[in-house]
C-alpha positions in Angstrom: 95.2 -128.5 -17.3 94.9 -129.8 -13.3 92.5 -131.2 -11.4 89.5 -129.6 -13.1 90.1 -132.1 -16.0 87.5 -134.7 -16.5 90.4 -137.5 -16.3 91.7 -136.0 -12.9 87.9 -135.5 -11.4 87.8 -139.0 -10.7 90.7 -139.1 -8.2 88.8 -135.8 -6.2 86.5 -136.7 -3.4 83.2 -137.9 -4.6 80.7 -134.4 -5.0 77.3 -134.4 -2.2 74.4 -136.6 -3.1 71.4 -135.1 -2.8 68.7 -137.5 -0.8 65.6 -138.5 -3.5 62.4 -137.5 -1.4 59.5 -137.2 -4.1 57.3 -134.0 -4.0 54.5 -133.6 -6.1 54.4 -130.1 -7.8 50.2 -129.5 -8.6 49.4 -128.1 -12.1 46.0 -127.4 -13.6 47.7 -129.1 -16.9 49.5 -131.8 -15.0 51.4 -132.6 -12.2 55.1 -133.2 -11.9 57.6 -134.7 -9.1 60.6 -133.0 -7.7 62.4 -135.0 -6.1 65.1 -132.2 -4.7 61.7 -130.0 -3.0 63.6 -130.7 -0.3 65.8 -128.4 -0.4 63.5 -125.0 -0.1 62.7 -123.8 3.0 61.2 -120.0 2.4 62.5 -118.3 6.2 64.0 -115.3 5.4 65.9 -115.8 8.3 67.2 -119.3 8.6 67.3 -122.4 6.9 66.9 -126.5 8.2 69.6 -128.1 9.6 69.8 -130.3 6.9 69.8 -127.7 4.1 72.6 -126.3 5.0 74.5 -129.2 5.5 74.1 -129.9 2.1 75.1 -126.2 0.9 77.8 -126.2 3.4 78.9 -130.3 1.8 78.7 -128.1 -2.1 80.8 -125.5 -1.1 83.4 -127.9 0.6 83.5 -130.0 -2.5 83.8 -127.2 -4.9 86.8 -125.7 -3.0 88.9 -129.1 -2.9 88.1 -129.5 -6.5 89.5 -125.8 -6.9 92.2 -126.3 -4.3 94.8 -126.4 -7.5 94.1 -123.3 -8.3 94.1 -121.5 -5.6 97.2 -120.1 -6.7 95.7 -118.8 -9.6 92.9 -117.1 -8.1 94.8 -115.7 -5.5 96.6 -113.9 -8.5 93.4 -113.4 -10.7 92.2 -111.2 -7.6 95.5 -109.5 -6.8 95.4 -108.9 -10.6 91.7 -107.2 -10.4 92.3 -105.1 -7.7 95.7 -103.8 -9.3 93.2 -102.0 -11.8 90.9 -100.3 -8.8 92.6 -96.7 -8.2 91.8 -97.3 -4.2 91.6 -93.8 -3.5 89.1 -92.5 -6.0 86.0 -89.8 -6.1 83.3 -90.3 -8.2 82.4 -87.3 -10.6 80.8 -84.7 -8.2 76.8 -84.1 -9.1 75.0 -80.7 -8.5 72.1 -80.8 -7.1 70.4 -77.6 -5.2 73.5 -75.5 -4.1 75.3 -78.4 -3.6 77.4 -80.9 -5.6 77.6 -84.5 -4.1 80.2 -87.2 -4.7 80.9 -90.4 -3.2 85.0 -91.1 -2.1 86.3 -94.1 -1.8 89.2 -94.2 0.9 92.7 -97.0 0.0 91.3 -100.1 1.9 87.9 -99.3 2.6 85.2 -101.6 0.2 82.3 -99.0 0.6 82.6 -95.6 -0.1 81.8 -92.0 2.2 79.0 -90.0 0.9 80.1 -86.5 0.7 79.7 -82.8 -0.4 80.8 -79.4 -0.9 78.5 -75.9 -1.5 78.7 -74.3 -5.0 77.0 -72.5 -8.5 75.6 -74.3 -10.9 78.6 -74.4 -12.8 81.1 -76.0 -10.4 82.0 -76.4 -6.9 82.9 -73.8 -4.2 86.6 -74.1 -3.6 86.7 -72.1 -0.5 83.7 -74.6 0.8 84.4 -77.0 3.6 83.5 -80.8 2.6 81.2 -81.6 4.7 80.8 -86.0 5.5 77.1 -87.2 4.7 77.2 -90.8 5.0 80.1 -93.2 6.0 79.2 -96.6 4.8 82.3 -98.0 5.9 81.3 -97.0 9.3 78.0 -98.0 9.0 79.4 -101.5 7.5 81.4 -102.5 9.6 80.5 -105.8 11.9 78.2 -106.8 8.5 78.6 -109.5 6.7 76.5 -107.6 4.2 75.9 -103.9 3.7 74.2 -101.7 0.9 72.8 -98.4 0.5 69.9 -98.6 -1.8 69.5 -94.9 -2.6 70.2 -91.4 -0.4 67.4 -88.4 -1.1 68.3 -85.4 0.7 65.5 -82.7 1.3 64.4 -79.7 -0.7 66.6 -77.2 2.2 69.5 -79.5 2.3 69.3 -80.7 5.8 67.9 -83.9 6.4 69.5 -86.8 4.6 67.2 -89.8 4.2 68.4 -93.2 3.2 67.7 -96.6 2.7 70.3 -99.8 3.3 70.4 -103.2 2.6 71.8 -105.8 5.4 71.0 -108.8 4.4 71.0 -109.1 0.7 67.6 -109.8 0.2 67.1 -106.3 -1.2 65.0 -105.7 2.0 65.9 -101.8 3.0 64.6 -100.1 6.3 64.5 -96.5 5.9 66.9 -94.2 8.0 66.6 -90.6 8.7 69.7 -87.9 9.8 69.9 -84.1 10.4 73.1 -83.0 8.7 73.0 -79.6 10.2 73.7 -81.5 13.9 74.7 -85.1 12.7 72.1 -86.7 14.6 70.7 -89.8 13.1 66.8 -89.5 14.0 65.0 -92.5 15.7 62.0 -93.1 13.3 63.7 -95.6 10.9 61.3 -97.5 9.1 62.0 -101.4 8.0 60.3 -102.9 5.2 60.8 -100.1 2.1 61.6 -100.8 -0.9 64.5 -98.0 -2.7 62.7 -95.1 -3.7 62.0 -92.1 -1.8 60.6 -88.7 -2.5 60.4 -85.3 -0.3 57.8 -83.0 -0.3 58.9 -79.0 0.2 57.9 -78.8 3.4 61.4 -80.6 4.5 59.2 -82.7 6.9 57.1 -85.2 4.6 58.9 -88.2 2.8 56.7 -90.8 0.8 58.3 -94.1 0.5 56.9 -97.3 -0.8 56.5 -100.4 1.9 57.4 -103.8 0.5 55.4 -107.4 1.2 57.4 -109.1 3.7 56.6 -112.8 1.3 56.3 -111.9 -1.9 58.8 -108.8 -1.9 56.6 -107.4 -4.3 55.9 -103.2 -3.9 53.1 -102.9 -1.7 51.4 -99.1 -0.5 53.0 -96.0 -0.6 53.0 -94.3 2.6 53.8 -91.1 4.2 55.4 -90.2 6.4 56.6 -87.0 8.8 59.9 -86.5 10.5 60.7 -87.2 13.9 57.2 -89.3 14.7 56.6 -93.1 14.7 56.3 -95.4 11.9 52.9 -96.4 13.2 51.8 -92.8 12.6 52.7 -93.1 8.9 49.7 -92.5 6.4 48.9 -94.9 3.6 48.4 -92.8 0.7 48.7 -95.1 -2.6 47.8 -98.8 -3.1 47.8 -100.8 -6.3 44.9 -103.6 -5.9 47.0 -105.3 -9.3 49.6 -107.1 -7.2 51.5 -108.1 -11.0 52.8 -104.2 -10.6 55.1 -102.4 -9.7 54.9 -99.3 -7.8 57.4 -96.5 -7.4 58.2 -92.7 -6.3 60.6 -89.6 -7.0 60.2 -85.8 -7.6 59.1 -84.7 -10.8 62.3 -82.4 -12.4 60.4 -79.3 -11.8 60.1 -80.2 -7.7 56.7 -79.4 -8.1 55.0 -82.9 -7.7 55.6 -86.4 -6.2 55.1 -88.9 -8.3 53.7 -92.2 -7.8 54.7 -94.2 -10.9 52.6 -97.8 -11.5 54.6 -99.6 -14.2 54.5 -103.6 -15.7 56.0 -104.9 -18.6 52.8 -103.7 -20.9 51.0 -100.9 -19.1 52.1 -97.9 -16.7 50.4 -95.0 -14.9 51.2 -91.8 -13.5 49.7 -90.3 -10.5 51.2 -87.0 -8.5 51.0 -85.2 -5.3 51.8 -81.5 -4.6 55.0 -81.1 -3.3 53.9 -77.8 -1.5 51.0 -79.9 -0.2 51.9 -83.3 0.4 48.6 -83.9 2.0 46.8 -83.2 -0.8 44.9 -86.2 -2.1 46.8 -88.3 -5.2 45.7 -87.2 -8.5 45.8 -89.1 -11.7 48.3 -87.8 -14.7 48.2 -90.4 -16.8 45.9 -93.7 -17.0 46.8 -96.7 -17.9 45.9 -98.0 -21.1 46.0 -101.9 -22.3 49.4 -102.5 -23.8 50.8 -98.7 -23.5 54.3 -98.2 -21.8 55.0 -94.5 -20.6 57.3 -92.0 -18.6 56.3 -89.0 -17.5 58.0 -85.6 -16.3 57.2 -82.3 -15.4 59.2 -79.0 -15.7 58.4 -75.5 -17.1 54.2 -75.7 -16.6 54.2 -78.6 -18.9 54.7 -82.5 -19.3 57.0 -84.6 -21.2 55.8 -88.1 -22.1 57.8 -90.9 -23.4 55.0 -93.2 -25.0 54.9 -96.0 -27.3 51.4 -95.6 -28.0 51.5 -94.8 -31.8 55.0 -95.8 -31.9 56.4 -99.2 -31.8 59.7 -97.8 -30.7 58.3 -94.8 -28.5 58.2 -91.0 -29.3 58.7 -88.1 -26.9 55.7 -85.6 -26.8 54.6 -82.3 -24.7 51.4 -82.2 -23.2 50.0 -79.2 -21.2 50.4 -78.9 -17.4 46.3 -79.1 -16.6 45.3 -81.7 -19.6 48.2 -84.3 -20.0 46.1 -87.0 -20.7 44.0 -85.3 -23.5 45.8 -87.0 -26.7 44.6 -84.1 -28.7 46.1 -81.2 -27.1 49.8 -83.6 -27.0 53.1 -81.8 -29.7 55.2 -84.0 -30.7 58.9 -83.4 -29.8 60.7 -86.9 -31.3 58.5 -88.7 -33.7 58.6 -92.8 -33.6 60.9 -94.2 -36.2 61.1 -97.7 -37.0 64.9 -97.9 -37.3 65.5 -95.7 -33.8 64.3 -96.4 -30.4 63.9 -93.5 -27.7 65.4 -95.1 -24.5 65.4 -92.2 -22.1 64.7 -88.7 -21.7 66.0 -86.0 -19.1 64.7 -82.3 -18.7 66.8 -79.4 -18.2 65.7 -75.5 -17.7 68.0 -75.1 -21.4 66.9 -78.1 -23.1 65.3 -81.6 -23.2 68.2 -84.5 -23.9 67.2 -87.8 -24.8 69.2 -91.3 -25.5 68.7 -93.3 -28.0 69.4 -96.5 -30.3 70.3 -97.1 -33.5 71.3 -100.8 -35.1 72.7 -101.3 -31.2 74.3 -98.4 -30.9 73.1 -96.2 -28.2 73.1 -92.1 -28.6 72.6 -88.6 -27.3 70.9 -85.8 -28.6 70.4 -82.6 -27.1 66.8 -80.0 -28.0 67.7 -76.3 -27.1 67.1 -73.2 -28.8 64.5 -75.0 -31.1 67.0 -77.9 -33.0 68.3 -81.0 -32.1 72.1 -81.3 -32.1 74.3 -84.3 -31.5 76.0 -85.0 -28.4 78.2 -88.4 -28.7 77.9 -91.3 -30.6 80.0 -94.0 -30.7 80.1 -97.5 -32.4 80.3 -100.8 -30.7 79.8 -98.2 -27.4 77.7 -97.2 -24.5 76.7 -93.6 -24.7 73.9 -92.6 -22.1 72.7 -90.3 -20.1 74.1 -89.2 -16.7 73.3 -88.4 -13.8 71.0 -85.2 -14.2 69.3 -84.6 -10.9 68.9 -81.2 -10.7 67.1 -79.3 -13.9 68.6 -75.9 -13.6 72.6 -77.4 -13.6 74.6 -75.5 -16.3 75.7 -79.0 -18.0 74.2 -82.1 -19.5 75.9 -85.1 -18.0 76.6 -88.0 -20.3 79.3 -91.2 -20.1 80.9 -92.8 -22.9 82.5 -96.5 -22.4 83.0 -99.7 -24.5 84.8 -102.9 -23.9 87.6 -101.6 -23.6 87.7 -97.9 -22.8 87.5 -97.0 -19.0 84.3 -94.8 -18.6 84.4 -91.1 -19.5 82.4 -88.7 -17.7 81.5 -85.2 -20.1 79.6 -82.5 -19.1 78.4 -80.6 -22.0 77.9 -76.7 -21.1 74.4 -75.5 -22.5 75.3 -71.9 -22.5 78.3 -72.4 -24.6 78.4 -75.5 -26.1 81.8 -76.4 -25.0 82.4 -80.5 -23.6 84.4 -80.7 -20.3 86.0 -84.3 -19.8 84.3 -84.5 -16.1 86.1 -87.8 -15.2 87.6 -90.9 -17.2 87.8 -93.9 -14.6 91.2 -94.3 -13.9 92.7 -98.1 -14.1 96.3 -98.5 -13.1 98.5 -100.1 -15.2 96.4 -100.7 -18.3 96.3 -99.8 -21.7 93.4 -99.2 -24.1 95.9 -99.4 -26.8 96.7 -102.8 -26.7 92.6 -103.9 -27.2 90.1 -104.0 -29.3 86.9 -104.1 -30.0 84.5 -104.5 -33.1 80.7 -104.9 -33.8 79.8 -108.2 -35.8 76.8 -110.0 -37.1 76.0 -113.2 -36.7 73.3 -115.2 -39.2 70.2 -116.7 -37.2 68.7 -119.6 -38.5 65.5 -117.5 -39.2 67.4 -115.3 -41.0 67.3 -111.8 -38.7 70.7 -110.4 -38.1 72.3 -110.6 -34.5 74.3 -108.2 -32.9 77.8 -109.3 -31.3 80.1 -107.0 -29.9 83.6 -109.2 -29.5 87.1 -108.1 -27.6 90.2 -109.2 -27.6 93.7 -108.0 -26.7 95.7 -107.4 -30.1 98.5 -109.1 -29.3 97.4 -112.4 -27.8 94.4 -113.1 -29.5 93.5 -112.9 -32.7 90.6 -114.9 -35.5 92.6 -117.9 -36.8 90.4 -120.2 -34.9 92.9 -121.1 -32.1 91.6 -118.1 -29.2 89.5 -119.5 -26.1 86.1 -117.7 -26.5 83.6 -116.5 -23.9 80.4 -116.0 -24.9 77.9 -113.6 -22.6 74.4 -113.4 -23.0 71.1 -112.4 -21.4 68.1 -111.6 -23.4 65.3 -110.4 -21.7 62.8 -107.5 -19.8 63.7 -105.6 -22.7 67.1 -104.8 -21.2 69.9 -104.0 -23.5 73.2 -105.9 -22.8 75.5 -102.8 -23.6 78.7 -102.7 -24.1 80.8 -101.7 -20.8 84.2 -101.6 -19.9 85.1 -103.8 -16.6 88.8 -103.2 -15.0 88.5 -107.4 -14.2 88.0 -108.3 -18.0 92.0 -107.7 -19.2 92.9 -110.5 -17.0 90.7 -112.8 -19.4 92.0 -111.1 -22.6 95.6 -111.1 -21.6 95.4 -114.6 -21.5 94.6 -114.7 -25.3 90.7 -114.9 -24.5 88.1 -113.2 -26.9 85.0 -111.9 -25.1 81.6 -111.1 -26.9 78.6 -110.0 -26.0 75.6 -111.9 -27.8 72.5 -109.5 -28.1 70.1 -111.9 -28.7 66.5 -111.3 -28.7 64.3 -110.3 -25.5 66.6 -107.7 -25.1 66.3 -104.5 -27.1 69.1 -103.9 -28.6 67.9 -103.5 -32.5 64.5 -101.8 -30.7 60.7 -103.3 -29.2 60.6 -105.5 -32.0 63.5 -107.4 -30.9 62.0 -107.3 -27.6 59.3 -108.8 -27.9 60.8 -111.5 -30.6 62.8 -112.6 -27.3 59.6 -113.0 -24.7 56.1 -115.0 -23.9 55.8 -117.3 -26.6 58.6 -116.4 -28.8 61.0 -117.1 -26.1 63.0 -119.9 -27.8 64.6 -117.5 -30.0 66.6 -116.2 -27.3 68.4 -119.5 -27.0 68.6 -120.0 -30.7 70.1 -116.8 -31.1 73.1 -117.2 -28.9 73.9 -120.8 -30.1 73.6 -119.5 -33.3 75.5 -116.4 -32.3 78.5 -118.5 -31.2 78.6 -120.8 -34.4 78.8 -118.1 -36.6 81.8 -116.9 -33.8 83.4 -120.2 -34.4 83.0 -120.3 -38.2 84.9 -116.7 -38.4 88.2 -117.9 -36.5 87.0 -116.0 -33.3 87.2 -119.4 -31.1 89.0 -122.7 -31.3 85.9 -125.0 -31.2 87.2 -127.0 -28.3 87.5 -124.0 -26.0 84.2 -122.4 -26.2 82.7 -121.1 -23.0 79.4 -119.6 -22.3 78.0 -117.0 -19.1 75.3 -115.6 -18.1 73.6 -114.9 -15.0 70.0 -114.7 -13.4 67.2 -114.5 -16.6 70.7 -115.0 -18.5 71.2 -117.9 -16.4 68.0 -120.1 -17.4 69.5 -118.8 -21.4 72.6 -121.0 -20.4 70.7 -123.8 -18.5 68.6 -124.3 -22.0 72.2 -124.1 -23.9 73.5 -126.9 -21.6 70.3 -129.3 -22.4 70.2 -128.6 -25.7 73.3 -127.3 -27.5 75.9 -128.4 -24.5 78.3 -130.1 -27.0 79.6 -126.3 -28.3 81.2 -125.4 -24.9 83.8 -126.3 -23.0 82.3 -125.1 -19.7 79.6 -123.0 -18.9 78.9 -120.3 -16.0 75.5 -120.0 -14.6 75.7 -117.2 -11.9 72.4 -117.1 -9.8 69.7 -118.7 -13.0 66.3 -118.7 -13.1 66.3 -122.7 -14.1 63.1 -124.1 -12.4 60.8 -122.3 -14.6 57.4 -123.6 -14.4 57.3 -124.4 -10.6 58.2 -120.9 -10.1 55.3 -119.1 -12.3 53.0 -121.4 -10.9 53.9 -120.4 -7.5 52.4 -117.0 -6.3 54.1 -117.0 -3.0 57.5 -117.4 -4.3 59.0 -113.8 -4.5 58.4 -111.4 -7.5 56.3 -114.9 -9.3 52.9 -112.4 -10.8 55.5 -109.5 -11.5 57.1 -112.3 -14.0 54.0 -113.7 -16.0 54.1 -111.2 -18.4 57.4 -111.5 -19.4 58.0 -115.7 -19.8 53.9 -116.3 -19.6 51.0 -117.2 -17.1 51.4 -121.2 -16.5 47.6 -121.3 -16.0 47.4 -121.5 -19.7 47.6 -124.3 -21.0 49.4 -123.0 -24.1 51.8 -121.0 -22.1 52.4 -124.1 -19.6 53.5 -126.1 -22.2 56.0 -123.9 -24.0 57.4 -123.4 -21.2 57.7 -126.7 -19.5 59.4 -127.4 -23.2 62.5 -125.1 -22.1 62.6 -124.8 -18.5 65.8 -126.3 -18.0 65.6 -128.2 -14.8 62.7 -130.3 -16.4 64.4 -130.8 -18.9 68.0 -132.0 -17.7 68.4 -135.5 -19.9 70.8 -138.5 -19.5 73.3 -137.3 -21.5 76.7 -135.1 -21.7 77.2 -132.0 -20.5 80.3 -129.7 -20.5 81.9 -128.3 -17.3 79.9 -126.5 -15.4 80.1 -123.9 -12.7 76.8 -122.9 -10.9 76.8 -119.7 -8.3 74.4 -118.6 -6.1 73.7 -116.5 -3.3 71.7 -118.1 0.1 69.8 -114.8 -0.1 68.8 -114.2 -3.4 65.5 -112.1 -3.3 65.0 -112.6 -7.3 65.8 -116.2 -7.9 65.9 -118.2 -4.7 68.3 -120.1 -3.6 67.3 -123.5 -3.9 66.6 -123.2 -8.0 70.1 -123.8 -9.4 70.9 -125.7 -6.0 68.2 -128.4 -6.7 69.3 -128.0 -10.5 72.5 -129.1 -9.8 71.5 -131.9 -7.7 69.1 -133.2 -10.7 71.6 -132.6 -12.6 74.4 -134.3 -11.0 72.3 -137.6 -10.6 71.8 -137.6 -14.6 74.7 -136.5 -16.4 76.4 -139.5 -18.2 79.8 -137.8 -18.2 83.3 -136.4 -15.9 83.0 -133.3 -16.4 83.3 -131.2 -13.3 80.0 -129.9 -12.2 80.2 -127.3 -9.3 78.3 -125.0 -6.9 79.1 -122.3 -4.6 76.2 -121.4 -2.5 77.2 -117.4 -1.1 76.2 -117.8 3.0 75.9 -114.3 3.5 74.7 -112.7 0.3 71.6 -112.1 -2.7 71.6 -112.0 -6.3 74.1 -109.1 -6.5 76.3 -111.6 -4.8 79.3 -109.8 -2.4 78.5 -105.9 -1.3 82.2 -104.9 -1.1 84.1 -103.4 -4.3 87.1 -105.7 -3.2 85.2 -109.2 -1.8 83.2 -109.2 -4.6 87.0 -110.1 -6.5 87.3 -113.1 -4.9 83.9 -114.4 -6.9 84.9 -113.2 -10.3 88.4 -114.7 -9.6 86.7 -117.8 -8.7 84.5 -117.9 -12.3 87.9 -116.9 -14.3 90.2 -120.0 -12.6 87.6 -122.1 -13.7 87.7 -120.8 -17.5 91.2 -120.1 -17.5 91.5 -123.8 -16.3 89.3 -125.4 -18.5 91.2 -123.5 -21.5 94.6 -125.5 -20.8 95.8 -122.2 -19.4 96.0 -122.6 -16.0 99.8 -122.8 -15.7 100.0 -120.0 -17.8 101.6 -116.4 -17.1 
């Protein structure tokens, strides 16, 4: 090892100390002092002098305590991008007598929107390409650039998108005429993704976005070529802990105007053919019922869990889709399967699903249900379906260590077309592996692990470095995915798993909700439990243990670090949600009453309390900690900035031990950290030089 050792950190320069100024944080149940308060300032467009000296003092002390190993990164990221096939199209996607793709030019870090005329079953090759959207032009001179999402109009000739320049996931909307390549004037600032057209080719709905909270705020129409002022509130949700969204319904018939929160939703639509038709209600919400809704061939399809834990799939008719009664039931809710998604087609209705963590496909047509792909320790979902009357189902199939495969499966004939398998120069699913396991919680459930490793470097004799990644929460499976950066890990002898702990829902709701509110603590259990049963098999030498996660999976490892830090080596924390408590109770910090029903309302007492018990900023203790590498982004729309920055200054002033404790503070970026496909490289490289040096490996290969 070099200078990241605990024995050599005391010969680097001395890391920033954070000034002590004591703030009192109010509570209903008690108030608290942060000292670091400091260091928030909520402008979305600046930040104090003095704050940013102290960033600016992190970053310079983090990069001379990783100035040995600059080499290494240097190679990690030459390494990474050795795997990106530079010149690359994505699978091309019909929609409307079109099919769409995005191509990626040698150099370039953004991608060109294009497309090309054609059937439903492929692509005109006689058709001229014609250029949509050139992001890199549209990049260039930002330090940060992303498109949110493109929505081109029912007649194919006005492209309408919305872009990112900041990072704070703030979009203004942006209009062009793709017949005459004219970018229109009326763009729109403010917007959150979404975006719907009506079949007029004049009338887009779009949702605006609270300039403070960054919660969705009304939906709005409005009409090409006039003013933003002009624009006409259609929609507005008076429950400000909701979210609000549009899109066309698969038939093109209706825009719909979803309402959604962690326990209820609500569907209401507008005619497409007259978009200024007042909004009608589909679907009410109901206490504790979760739905999707879609429309195509004078009916609607409903995803529900009401009646079924796990959610079932039912038809409803086109006039009466809220009368129960009058609903037939197309999947039934089983205990051991949950339905994830759904997507209608004119020849069929496909839906994914999971079983014991392993996601699926299944295809109704002609009156059965037939398999599509299945595969264990895998990701199998849905693709991208966009347009109903396409001749194909689109699906992907990708683990840990296979590149993703793109399939189209042809509904009139059956036969599976391999659309696209990413391509990764120079590497070689042959020499990896990858296996499901099942680790013992103390409570006695079962927990999912899926674990990689590269055959001949690594293997379970107990003498491997481990990573262990977890996340566990919203619900939100951690599947299984291949990543071109993650061989430069395993060829190093590293064995990567995946804990699925609970909050997510890997093994269905159940597991969900085992893993949120007041069960919450099970998450963290799970994982340390996860990677002791890891260390008992041989999977890990127990002095190079090393733990990740980021954002939600972030405050999982800040809890790991307080209370189970003597099991790892080092630990990642990329952008984490670590100042629990002060954040719930804080309405005008960004997304705050979205949250409450997912880690509790802190104006109960009850819920106050179990959470002030894990929140691991109030809970950093004199005592040992491993390594520890903290990222964030100055940006970050979903946890703010000055959460792990004011954790690592509380943390710094109370750890007893040598270990290295670092932060990089991203000037120009948000919680998805670097926009570009290549400068994003430089961040991962950054994360593995810091496991690869802690591991004793730095001076390897």
């Amino acid at each position: 090892m070099i200078l990241l050792t605990a024995a050599a950190a005391a010969q680097t320069p001395a890391p920033p100390v954070a000034p002590v100024v004591p703030h009192v944080v109010k509570s209903p149940h008690g108030d608290r002092v942060d000292e670091y308060h400091w260091l928030r300032d909520d402008d979305p467009q600046s930040k104090r002098p003095e704050i940013l000296r102290h960033l600016q003092a992190e970053n310079a002390h983090t990069a001379a305590m990783m100035a040995p190993l600059q080499g290494l990164q240097a190679q990690l990221a030459a390494e990474m991008r050795s795997r990106i096939q530079e010149d690359e199209d994505t699978p091309p996607v019909y929609d409307r007598g079109w099919w769409y793709w995005q191509e990626f030019k040698a150099g370039a870090e953004y991608p060109v929107l294009m497309r090309q005329r054609g059937s439903p079953e492929r692509p005109d090759a006689r058709a001229p390409r014609q250029v949509l959207l050139d992001q890199p032009a549209l990049a260039a001179g930002q330090a940060y650039y992303r498109v949110g999402s493109t929505a081109v109009s029912p007649n194919g000739e006005i492209l309408a998108w919305t872009e990112d320049t900041g990072g704070r996931r703030i979009h203004t909307l942006r209009l062009r005429n793709l017949r005459t390549g004219k970018t229109y004037a009326d763009a729109i600032p403010g917007v959150l993704e979404d975006l719907a057209w009506a079949n007029d080719n004049r009338t887009l709905f779009y949702v605006r976005q609270d300039p403070v909270t960054l919660q969705s705020g009304p939906v709005w129409r409005h009409t090409l070529g006039t003013e933003a002022a002009a624009d006409v509130k259609v929609f507005e949700e008076a429950d400000k802990t909701l979210f609000v969204s549009v899109h066309n319904s698969a038939s093109g018939r209706y825009v719909l105007i979803t309402v959604t929160g962690f326990d209820t939703a609500e569907t209401r639509v507008v005619p497409a053919d007259a978009p200024r038709s007042p909004v009608r209600m589909v679907l009410a919400r109901r206490e504790k019922v979760r739905h999707t809704a879609d429309h195509l061939k004078g009916r609607w399809v409903i995803r529900t869990n009401e009646g079924a834990v796990n959610f079932r799939l039912v038809s409803a008719p086109q006039r009466a889709p809220d009368e129960r009664g009058r609903w037939r039931t197309l999947v039934p809710g089983r205990e051991q399967a949950t339905l994830e998604d759904f997507v209608l087609l004119e020849r069929g209705i496909a839906v994914q699903e999971r079983v014991d963590a392993d996601s699926r496909v299944r295809l109704l047509a002609g009156g059965r249900w037939q398999p599509v792909a299945a595969a264990p320790a895998s990701t199998v979902a849905l693709g991208d379906n966009r347009d109903a009357r396409a001749a194909h189902l689109r699906y992907t199939v990708t683990s840990m260590v296979q590149p993703r495969a793109t399939w189209d499966l042809h509904l009139a004939s059956g036969r599976r077309v391999l659309r696209k398998l990413q391509p990764v120069p120079g590497y070689d699913a042959g020499l990896y592996a990858t296996e499901r396991l099942w680790a013992p919680a103390r409570d006695g459930r079962r927990i999912p692990v899926t674990v990689s490793w590269r055959r001949d470097r690594a293997r379970a004799d107990g003498t491997a470095p481990l990573l262990v990644i977890g996340y566990g929460a919203y619900g939100s499976s951690y599947d299984p995915e291949f990543s071109s950066n993650r061989p430069s890990l395993l060829d190093r002898g590293f064995v990567v798993a995946l804990a699925h702990v609970r909050g997510g829902a890997e093994l269905g709701e159940g597991w969900y909700e085992d893993g949120r509110l007041m069960n919450k603590k099970n998450t963290f259990n799970d994982f340390v439990d996860a990677t002791d049963a890891l260390v008992r098999a041989g999977w890990g030498a127990k002095d190079k243990v090393f733990a990740s996660g980021g954002s939600a999976g972030g405050l999982l490892m800040g809890v790991v670090a307080n209370e189970a830090g003597s099991l790892y080596r080092g630990i990642v924390l990329d952008v984490p949600f670590v100042d629990t408590v002060t954040t719930m109770l804080d309405e005008t910090i960004p997304l705050t009453a979205n949250e409450w029903t997912q880690w509790g309302d802190p104006r109960d007492r009850t819920a106050h309390d179990y959470m002030l018990s894990y929140s691991p900023y109030d809970n950093i203790r004199a005592q040992a900690y491993p390594a520890m590498l903290v990222l964030t982004g100055l940006w970050d729309s979903q946890v703010q900035y000055f959460e792990p920055v004011k954790y690592v200054a509380r943390l710094r002033a109370k750890k007893t031990d040598a270990n290295p404790l670092l932060l990089h503070v991203n000037m120009d970026a948000g919680h998805g950290g670097a926009s570009g496909r290549f400068e994003v490289l430089d961040e991962i490289a950054r994360e593995y030089a810091f496991l690869i040096d802690q591991a004793g490996l730095a001076r390897a290969r």
